[in-house]
N, C-alpha and C positions, 0 to 999 in steps of 0.2 A: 532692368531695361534690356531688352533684344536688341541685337543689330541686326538690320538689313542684310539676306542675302546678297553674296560677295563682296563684302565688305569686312575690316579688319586684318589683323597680322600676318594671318592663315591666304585669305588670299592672295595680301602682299606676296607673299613667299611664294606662293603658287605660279602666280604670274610673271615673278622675277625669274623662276628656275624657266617658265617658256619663253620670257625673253632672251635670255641666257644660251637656250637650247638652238632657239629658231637665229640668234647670230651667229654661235659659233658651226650651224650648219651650213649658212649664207656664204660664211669666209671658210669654210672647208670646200665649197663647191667649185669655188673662185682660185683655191689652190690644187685641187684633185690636177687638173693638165698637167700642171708643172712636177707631182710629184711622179703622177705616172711617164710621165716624158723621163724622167731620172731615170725609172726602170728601166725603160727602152734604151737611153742611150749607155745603162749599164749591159743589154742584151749585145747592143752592137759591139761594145768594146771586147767583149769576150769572145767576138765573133770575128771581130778583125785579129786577136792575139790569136786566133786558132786556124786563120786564114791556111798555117801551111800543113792543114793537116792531111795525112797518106795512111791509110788502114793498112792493117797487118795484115798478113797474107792468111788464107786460108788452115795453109797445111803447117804455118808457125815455120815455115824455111823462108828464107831472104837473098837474093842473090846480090851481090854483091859486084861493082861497075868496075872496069880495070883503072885501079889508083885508089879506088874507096876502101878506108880499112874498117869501116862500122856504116852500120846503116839502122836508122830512127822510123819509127812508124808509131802509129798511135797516135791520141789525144781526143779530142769534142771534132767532130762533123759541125764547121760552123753555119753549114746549108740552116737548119731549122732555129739556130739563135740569130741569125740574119734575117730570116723572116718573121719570125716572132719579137725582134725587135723593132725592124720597121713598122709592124702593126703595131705596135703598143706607143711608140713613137708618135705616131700616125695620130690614133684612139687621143693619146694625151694633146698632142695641137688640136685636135677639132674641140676638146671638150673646155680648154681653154681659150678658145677664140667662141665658142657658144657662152661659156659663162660670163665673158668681156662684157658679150655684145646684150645680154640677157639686165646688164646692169641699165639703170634709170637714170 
């Protein structure tokens, strides 16, 4: 005795692994905001730690201010992880208030 197409163990399994698939995509989409928000607000924090940064001089000489006995230059330009953190920031709240609102 045949079984009916779709039917039996085989497509149990089948069906289970796209149930399986299609929720744990439903609740990835629903978390995607919040984890890219984490990225952003990791952009920003390396952006405010770098807030006092002063590039080095051209020619590698530094003058130095009457009373200063060393002088510091270097580190990250927080200009472009300022901006690229508020976009991604940005990107994650729209995509988590779209997936909110997308819920039934």
């Amino acid at each position: 005795m045949t079984r009916p197409a779709g039917r039996g163990p085989a497509w149990f399994g089948a069906w289970l692994a796209v149930g399986a698939a299609f929720t744990l995509s439903f609740l990835g989409a629903l978390s995607i905001g919040l984890f890219v928000s984490g990225i952003g607000v990791m952009l920003l924090l390396v952006a405010f730690r770098n807030r006092d940064y002063e590039p080095c001089s051209a020619n590698g000489f530094q003058r130095l201010a009457p009373g200063q006995q060393s002088v510091s230059c270097g580190g990250w330009d927080p200009h472009p992880l300022l901006y690229l953190g508020i976009g991604v920031t940005a990107a994650g709240v729209l995509a988590y208030v779209a997936a909110s609102r997308a819920r039934p």
